[in-house]
LOLUMMAR-446698 format. One record per residue: residue number from 1; residue in three letters; chain; z, x, y of N, C-alpha, C in turn. Coordinates in steps of 0.2 Angstrom, whole numbers, plus 5000, padded with zeros to 4 digits. Layout:
<nodes>
nr: NUM, rest: ALA, kette: A, n.z: Z, n.x: X, n.y: Y, ca.z: Z, ca.x: X, ca.y: Y, c.z: Z, c.x: X, c.y: Y
...
</nodes>
This chain:
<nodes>
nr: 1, rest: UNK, kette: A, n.z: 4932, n.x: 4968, n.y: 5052, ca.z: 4936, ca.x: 4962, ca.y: 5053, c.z: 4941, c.x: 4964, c.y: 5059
nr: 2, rest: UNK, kette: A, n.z: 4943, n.x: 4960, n.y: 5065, ca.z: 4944, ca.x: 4962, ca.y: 5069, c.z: 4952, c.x: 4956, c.y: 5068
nr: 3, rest: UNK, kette: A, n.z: 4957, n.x: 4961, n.y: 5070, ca.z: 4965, ca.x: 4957, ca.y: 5071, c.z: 4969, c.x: 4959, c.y: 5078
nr: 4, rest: UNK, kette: A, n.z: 4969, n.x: 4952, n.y: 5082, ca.z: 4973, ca.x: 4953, ca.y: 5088, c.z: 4979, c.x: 4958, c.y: 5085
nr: 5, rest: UNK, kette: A, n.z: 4983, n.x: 4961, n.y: 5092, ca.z: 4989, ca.x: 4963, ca.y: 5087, c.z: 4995, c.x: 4961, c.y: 5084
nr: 6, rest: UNK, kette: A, n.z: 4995, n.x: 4955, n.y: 5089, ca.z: 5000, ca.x: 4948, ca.y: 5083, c.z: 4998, c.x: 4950, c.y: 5076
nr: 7, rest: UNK, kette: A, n.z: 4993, n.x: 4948, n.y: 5075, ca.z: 4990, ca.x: 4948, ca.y: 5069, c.z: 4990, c.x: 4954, c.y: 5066
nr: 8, rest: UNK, kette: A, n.z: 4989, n.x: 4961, n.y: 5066, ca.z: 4990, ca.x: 4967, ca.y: 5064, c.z: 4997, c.x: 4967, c.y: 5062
nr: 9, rest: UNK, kette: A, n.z: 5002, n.x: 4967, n.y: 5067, ca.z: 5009, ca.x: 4968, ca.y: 5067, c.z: 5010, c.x: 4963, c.y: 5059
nr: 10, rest: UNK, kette: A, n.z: 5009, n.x: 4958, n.y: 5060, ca.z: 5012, ca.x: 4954, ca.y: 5054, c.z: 5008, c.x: 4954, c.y: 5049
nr: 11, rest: UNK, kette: A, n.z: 5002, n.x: 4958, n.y: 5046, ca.z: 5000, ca.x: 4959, ca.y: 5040, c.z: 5003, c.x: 4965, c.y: 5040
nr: 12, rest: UNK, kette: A, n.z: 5005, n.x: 4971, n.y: 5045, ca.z: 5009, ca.x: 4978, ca.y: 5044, c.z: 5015, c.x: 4976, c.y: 5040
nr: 13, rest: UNK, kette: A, n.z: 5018, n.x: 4972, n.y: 5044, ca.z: 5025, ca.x: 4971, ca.y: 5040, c.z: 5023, c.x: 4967, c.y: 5035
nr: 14, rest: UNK, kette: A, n.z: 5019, n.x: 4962, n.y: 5031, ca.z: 5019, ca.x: 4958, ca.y: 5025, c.z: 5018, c.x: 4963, c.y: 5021
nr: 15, rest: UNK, kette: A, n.z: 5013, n.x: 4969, n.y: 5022, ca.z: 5012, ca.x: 4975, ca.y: 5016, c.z: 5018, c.x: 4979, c.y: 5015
nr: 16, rest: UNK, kette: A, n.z: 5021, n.x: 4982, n.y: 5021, ca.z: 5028, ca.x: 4986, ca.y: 5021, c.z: 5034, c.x: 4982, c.y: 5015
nr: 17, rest: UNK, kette: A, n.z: 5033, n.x: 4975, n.y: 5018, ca.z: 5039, ca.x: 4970, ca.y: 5013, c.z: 5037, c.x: 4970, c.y: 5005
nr: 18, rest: UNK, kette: A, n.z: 5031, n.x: 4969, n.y: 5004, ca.z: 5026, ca.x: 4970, ca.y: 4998, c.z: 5029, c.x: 4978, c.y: 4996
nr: 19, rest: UNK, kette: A, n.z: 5028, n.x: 4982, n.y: 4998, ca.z: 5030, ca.x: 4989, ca.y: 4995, c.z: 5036, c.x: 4991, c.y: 4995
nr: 20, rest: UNK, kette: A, n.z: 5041, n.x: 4989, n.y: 4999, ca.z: 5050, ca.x: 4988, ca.y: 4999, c.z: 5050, c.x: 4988, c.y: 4994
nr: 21, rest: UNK, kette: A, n.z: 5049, n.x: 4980, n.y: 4993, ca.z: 5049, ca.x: 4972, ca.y: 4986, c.z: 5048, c.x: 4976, c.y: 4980
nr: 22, rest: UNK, kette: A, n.z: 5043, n.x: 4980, n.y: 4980, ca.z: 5041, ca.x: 4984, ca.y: 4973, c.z: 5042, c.x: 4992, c.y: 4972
nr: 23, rest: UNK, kette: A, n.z: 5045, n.x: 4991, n.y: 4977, ca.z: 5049, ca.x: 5001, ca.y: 4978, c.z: 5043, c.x: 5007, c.y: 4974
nr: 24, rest: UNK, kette: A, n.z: 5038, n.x: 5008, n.y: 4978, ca.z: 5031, ca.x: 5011, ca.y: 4977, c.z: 5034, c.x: 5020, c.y: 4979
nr: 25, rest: UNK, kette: A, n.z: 5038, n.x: 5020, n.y: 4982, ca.z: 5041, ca.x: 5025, ca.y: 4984, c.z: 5042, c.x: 5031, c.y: 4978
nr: 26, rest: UNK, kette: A, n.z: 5044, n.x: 5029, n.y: 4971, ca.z: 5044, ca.x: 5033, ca.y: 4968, c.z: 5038, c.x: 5037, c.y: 4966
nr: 27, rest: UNK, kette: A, n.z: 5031, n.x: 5032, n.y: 4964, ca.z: 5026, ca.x: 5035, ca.y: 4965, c.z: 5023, c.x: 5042, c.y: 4966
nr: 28, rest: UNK, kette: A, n.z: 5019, n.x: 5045, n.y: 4961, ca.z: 5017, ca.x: 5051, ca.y: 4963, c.z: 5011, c.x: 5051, c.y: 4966
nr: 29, rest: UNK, kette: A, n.z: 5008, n.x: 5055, n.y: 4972, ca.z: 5002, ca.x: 5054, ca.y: 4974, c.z: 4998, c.x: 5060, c.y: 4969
nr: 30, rest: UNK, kette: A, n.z: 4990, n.x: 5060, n.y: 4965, ca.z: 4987, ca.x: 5064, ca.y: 4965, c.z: 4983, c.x: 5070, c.y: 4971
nr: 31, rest: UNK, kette: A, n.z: 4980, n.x: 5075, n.y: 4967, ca.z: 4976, ca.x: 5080, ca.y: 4971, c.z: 4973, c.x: 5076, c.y: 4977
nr: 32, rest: UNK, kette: A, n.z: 4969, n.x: 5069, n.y: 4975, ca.z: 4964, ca.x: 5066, ca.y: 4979, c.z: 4969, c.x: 5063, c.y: 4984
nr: 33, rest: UNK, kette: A, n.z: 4975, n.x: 5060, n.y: 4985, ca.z: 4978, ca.x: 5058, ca.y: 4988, c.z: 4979, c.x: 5050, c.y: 4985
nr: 34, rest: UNK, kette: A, n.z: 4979, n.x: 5050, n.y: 4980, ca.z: 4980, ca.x: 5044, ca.y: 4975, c.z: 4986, c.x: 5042, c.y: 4972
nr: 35, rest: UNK, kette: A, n.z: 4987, n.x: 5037, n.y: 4973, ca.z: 4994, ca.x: 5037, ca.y: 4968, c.z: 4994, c.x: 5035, c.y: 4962
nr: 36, rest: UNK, kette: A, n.z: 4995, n.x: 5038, n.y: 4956, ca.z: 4997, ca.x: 5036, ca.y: 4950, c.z: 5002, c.x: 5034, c.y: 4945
nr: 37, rest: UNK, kette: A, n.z: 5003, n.x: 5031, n.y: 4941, ca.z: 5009, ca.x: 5031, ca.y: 4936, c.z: 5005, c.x: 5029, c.y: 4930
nr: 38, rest: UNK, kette: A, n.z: 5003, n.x: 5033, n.y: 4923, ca.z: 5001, ca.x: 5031, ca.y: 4919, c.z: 5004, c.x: 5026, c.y: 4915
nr: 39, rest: UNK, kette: A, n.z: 5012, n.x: 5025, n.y: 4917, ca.z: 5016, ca.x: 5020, ca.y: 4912, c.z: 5015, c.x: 5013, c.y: 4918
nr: 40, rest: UNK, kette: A, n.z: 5009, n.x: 5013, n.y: 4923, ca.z: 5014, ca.x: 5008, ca.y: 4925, c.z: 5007, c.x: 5008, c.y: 4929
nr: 41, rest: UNK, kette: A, n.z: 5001, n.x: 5009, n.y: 4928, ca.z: 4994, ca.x: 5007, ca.y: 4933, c.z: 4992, c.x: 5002, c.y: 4936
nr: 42, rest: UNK, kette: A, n.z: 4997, n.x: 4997, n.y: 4936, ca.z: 4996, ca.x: 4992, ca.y: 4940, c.z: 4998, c.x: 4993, c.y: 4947
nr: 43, rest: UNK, kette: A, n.z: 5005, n.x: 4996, n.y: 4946, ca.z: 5009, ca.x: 4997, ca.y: 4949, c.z: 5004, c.x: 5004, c.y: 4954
nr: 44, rest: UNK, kette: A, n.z: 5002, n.x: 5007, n.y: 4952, ca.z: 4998, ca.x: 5013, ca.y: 4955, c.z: 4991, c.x: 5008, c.y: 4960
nr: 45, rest: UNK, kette: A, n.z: 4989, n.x: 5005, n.y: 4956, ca.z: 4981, ca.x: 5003, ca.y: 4960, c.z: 4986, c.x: 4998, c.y: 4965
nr: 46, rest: UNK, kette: A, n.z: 4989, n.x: 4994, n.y: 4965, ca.z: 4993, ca.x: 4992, ca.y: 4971, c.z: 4994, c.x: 4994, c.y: 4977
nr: 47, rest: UNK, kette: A, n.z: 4999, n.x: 4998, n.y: 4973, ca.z: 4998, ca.x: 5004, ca.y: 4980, c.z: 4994, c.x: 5008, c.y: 4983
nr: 48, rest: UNK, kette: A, n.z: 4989, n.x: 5010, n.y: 4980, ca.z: 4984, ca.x: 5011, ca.y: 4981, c.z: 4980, c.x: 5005, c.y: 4986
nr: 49, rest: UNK, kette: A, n.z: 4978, n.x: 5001, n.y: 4985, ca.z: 4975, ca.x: 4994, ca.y: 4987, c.z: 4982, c.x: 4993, c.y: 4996
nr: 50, rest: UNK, kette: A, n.z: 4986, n.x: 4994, n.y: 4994, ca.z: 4993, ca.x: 4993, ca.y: 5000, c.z: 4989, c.x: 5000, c.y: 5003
nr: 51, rest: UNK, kette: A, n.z: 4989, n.x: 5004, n.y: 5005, ca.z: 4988, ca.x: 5012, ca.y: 5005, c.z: 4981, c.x: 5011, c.y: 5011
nr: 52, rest: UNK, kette: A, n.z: 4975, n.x: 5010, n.y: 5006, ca.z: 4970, ca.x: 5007, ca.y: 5010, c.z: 4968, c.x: 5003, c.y: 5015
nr: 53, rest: UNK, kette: A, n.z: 4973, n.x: 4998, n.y: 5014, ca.z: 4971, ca.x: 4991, ca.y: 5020, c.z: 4976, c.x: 4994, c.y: 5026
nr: 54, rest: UNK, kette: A, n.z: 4982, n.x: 5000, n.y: 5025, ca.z: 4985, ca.x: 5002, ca.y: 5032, c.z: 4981, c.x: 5005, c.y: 5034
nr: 55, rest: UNK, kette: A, n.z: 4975, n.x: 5010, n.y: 5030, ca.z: 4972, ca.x: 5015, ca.y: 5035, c.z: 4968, c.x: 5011, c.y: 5038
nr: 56, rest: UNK, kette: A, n.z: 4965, n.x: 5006, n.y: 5036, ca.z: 4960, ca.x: 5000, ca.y: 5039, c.z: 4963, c.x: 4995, c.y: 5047
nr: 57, rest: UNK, kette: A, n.z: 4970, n.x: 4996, n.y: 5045, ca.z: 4973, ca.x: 4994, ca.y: 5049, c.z: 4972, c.x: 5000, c.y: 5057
</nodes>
């Protein structure tokens, strides 16, 4: 999928807002480069999902 960079620039910041919002920061990454929290998997596959669409970016 291709985004001018208007378009980049403002899904970069709506994810960054998104991951402030939900302070992902504490998160541990595993071996694989994963982030986990067993008490809180939502919260992990999220960030994980946030994570992915930057490198895609």
């Amino acid at each position: 999928m291709y985004f001018d960079e208007d378009e980049r620039s403002t899904i970069e910041e709506a994810l960054q807002l998104l991951w402030d919002e939900r302070g992902f920061d504490y998160l541990p990454i595993d071996d694989n480069g994963k982030y986990y929290d067993p008490d809180y998997p939502e919260d992990a596959r999220l960030a994980n999902t946030i994570s992915r669409l930057w490198e895609r970016l």
